[in-house]
N, C-alpha and C positions, 0 to 999 in steps of 0.2 A: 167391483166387476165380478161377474160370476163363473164358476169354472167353465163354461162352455162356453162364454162370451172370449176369455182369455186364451181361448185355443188358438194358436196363427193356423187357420186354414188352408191348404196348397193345394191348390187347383191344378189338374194333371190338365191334358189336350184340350178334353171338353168340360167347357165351363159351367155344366152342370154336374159334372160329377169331381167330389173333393176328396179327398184324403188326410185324417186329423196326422199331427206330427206323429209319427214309424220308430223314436226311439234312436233316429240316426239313421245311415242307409248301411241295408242290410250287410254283414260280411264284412263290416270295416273293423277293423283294431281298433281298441279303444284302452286294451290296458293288458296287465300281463296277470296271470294267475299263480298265487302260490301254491302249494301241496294241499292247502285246507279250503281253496277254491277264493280265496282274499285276491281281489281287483289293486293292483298299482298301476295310476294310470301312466299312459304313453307318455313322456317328454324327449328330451335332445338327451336326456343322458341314459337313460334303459333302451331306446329305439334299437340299438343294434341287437338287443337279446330277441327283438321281435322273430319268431319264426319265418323263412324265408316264404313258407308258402300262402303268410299272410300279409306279405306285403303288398301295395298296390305296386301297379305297373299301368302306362299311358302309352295307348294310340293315337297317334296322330291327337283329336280333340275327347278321346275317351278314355276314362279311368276307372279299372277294373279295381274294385276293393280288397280282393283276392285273387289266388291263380288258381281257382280249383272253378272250372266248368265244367256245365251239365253238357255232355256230348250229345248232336242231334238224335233221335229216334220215334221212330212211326209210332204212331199211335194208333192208325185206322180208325179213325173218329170222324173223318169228315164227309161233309154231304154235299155232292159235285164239286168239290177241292174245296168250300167254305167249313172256314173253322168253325166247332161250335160251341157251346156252353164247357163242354168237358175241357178243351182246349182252355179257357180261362183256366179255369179250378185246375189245372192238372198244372201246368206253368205257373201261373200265380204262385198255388199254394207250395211249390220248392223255391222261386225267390224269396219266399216269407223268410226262409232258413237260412239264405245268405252266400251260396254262391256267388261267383265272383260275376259269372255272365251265364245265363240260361240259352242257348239256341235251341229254337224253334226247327222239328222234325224236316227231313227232307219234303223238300216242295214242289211240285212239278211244273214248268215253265210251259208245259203244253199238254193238254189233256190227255191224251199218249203217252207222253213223258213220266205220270205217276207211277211207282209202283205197282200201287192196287188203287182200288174203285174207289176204295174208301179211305186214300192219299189226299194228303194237302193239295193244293193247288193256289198260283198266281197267277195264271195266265189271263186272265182278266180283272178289269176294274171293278167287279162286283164280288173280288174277294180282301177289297182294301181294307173297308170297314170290321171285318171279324178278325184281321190280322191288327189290325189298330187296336182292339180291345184285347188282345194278349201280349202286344207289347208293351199297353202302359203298365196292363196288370203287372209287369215285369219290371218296367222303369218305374214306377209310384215307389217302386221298395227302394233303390239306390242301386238296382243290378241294373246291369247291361244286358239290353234285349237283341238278341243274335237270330238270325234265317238262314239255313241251309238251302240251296237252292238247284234245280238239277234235273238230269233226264235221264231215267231206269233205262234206256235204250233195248235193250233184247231182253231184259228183267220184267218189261212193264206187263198188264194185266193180268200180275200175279193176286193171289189169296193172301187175304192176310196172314201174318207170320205164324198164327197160331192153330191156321189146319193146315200148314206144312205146305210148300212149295209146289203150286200146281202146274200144270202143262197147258195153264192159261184160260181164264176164266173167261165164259161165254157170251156174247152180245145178249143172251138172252138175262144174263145177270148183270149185267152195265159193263163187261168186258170189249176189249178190242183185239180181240186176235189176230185180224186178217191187217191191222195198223201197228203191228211191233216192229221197229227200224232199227238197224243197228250199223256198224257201217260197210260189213260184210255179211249176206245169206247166210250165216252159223249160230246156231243154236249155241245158247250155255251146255246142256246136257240133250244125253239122247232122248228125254220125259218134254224138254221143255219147246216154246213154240219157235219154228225155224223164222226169223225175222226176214225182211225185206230191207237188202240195201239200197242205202239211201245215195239220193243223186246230191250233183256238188250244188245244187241249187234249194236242195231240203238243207242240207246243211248249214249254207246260210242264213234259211231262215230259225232253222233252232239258234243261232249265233243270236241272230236280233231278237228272238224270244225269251234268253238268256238279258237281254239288255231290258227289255221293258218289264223284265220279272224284275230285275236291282229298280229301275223307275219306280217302281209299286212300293218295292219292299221299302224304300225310302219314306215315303207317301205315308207309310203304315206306323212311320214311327221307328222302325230297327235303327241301332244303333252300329251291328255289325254285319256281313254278310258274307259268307262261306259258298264257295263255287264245287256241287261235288263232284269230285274227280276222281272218288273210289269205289271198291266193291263191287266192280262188273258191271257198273253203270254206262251210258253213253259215251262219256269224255275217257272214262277210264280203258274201255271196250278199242277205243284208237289207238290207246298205246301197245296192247298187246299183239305181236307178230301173230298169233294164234288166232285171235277175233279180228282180226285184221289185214285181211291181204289185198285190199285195195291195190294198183298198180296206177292210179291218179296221184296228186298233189298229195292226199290226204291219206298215203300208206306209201309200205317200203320203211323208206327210212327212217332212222329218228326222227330227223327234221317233219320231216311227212305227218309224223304215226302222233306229234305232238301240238301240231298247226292247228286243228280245230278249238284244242283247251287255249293256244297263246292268242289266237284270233278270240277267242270267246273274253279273255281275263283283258285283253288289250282295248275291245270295246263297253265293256262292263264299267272298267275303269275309270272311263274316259265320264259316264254320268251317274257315278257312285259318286258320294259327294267326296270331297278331300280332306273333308275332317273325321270322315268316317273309317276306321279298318277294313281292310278286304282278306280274309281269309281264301285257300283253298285246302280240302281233303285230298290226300293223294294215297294211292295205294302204293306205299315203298317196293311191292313185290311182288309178284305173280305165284310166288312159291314154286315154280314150274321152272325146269332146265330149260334153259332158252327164251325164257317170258322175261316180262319186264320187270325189271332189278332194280336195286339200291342207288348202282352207279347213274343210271339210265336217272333216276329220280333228283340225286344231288343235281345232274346237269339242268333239270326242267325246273328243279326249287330256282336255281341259279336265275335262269329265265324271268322265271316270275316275280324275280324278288327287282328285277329293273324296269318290268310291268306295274312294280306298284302293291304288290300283295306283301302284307305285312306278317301274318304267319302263316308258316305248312302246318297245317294239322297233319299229322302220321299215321296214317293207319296202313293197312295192307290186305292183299289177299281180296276174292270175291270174283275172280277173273276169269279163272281156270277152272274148271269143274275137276279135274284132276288136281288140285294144290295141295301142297304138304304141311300143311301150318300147326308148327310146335307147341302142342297142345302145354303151355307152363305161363306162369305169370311174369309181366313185365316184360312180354318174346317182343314188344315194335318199343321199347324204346329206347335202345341204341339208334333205332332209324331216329327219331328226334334229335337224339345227341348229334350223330354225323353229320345231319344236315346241318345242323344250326353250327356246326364246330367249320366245314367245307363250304357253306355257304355264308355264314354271317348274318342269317335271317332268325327273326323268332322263330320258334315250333313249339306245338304241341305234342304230348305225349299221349296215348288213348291203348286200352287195351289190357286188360287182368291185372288192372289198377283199384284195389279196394282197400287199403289202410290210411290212414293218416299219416302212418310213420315213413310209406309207401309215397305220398304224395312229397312230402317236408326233403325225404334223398332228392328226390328228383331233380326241385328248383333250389332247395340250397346247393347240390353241386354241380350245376348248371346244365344237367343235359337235356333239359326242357327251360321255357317260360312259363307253360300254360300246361295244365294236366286235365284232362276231359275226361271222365265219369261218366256212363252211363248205366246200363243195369244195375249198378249201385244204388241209385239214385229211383228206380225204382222199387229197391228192397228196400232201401232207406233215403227217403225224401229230407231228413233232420242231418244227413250224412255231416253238413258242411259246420251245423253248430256242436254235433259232437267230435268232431275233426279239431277242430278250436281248445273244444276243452280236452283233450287228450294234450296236445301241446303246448297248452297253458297260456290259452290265449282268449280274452275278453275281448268279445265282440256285440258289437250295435243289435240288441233286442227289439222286436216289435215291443211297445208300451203294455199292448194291448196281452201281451205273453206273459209281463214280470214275473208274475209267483208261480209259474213253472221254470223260471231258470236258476232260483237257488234249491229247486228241490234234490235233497240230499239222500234219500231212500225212496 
C-alpha cells in the first residue's frame, strides 16, 4: 500500500473537502517535557505533574484540550456581516497552534446591532455558510469552535477600531445613525450619536433575534456560544442606572435593569442545543460610583447559572464614559475568582493576561476555569504552543509542522 493510500482520510461537514490526520487534536497533552526538551509520555502515574492549565475540562458534550482561549475580537473584515476569506486564515491559522477554544468576534444579531459596517453579522440565513467555513476551519484541528453574539446597542455605526471612535458613520458610508437604539435617549459621550429608546415591543423583537442568531450559530457548526453582556453594549447598557433610566419593566430596579439579558439567556437557551455550552460576557463593573458593580454581577451570575449558562466570562468596564479602570495587570480577575467562589459556576478570566506562568496561577489555584487571551494572540498567534513549552509540556503538533517543533536555535 502506498503512503497516501494508507492515510485514514477525515472528512470534516462537507464531503468534499478532507483533512489528512493533524498529528492529534490540536492543544492536547501528550507528554511532559524535561529541561533538554525530551517528551515522557502521559500515563496514570506522571498525569498529576500535568500543568493545570493543560488539562482538559468538559461541557456539557464538549471537551476543551486546554484552558487557554482566544477571547472574541473585531476584526472589521466583513462584507454586509458575511464572513470572508481573511476570517478562515485569520481563525484557522491560530487553532493550528492549539488553543483550547477559539471564539469567533462579536456578531450582530441585527444589522443595527453591529458595531461597525464592517462587523460580523447573523442575522440572516445567508451568513450560515461563511460561518460554517470558519468553524470547521476551527473544528478539523480538535479546537472548539465558539460565536460571540450580541447587539452594540448606542456603540453601533461605529468606525473601525483603528481610526478611533467616531460620532457615527454616515448612511452615505453604509452607516445608520438615525437607527442607533439603546434603552434610554443617552449618548455614551458627548462626540458620540444620541440613540433612540427603544419600545417594549423592539425589545422583544432583539430577544427573538438573539434566539434565531444561537438557531444559525448552531447550523454553522459552533460548538459554544457567548451572549454579550459587556462593554457598553446593549444588554450591558440595561444594567447601568446611568444608561438607564427607563421607569417600564425594563429599568429601575435590579430586577428591571437585568430582565432583558434573563428573558434573552432564558429563550436562547431553550434552542441552544443541550449538549452545547452557553456562555455569557458580563462587565463585573461600571468603574463608576454608583454604576453597576461586582455585588449587582455575583447576583445575575447567580441567575444565570439556573438559566443554564455554563461559564461567566469576566470582563468589565465599557459602560461609563467616565470609568476609572486600573490601568495594571491581572485588575478583572478577582472578578472570576469571586464569582466562581459565591456562585459555584465556571468563569473566565480575560484582561492583561499575557504569560504562561500568568495563565498556569490562575487555573491551578482555582480562581478561574478558562483564561481568554486576546491581544495576545494577536501579537503572538504560536502564544499557546509556546505556553506549553515554557511549562514543560508536550503537546499534539500538526504532522504537517514536525521539523519546526524540535528546532533548538
Amino acid at each position: 500500500m502506498s503512503l497516501i493510500e494508507d492515510f485514514d482520510f477525515q472528512y470534516v461537514s462537507d464531503p468534499t473537502t478532507y483533512t489528512i490526520p493533524q498529528g492529534g487534536p490540536r492543544g492536547a497533552a501528550v507528554g511532559l517535557l524535561d529541561k533538554d526538551g525530551k517528551s515522557t509520555p502521559l500515563t496514570e502515574e506522571n498525569i498529576d505533574k500535568l500543568p493545570k492549565s493543560f488539562t482538559k475540562i468538559k461541557q456539557r458534550d464538549v471537551v476543551f484540550n486546554n484552558r487557554i482561549v482566544v477571547s472574541p475580537m473585531c476584526m472589521y473584515s466583513a462584507q454586509d456581516g458575511i464572513l470572508t476569506d481573511f476570517h478562515v486564515a485569520h481563525y484557522g491559522g491560530i487553532a493550528l497552534k492549539g488553543p483550547g477554544a477559539v471564539i469567533v468576534e462579536a456578531t450582530g444579531v441585527t444589522p443595527n446591532g453591529r458595531i461597525s459596517v464592517l462587523c460580523s453579522g447573523i442575522w440572516s440565513d445567508e451568513h450560515i455558510a461563511q460561518h460554517k467555513r470558519v468553524s470547521d476551519a476551527i473544528k478539523c484541528l480538535g479546537v472548539v469552535s465558539g460565536i460571540q453574539i450580541g447587539h452594540a446597542g448606542r456603540k453601533s455605526s461605529d468606525a473601525p477600531m483603528w481610526l478611533g471612535r467616531s460620532n457615527g458613520v454616515s448612511k452615505a458610508l453604509g452607516g445608520w445613525p438615525d437607527d442607533v437604539v439603546a434603552p434610554s435617549a443617552i449618548p455614551f459621550s458627548e462626540t458620540t450619536i444620541v440613540p433612540r429608546e427603544l419600545t417594549k415591543d423592539e425589545i422583544k423583537e432583539i430577544i427573538e433575534s438573539f434566539v434565531q442568531a444561537a438557531i444559525r450559530a448552531d447550523k454553522a457548526g459552533y460548538d459554544l456560544l457567548e451572549i454579550h453582556g459587556a462593554h457598553g453594549y446593549l444588554l450591558s447598557e440595561f444594567f447601568s442606572p446611568f444608561a438607564n433610566t427607563r421607569t417600564d419593566e425594563y429599568g429601575g430596579s435590579f430586577e428591571n435593569r437585568i430582565r432583558m439579558m434573563v428573558e434573552t439567556v432564558k429563550k436562547v437557551r431553550e434552542v441552544w442545543p443541550e449538549t452545547k455550552p452557553l456562555w455569557v460576557r458580563l462587565s463585573c463593573t461600571e468603574w463608576v460610583e454608583g454604576g453597576w458593580d461586582i455585588e449587582e454581577t455575583v447576583q445575575l451570575s447567580a441567575i444565570l447559572k439556573d438559566l443554564g449558562v455554563d461559564t461567566i466570562d469576566c470582563s468589565s468596564g465599557g459602560i461609563n464614559n467616565n470609568q476609572k479602570i486600573p490601568a495594571k495587570s491581572l485588575f478583572q480577575v478577582p472578578f472570576a475568582e469571586q464569582i466562581k467562589r459565591e456562585v459555584g459556576i465556571a468563569t473566565a478570566a480575560v484582561g492583561g493576561i499575557t504569560e504562561p506562568s500568568q495563565v498556569e496561577d490562575i487555573i491551578s489555584t482555582g480562581k478561574a476555569d478558562f483564561v481568554c487571551l486576546a491581544r495576545k494572540f494577536l501579537n503572538d498567534p504560536a502564544f499557546t504552543t509556546k505556553a506549553a513549552r515554557e511549562l514543560g509540556v508536550d503537546i499534539a503538533w500538526p504532522l504537517q509542522h514536525t521539523f519546526g517543533k524540535y528546532l533548538r536555535w
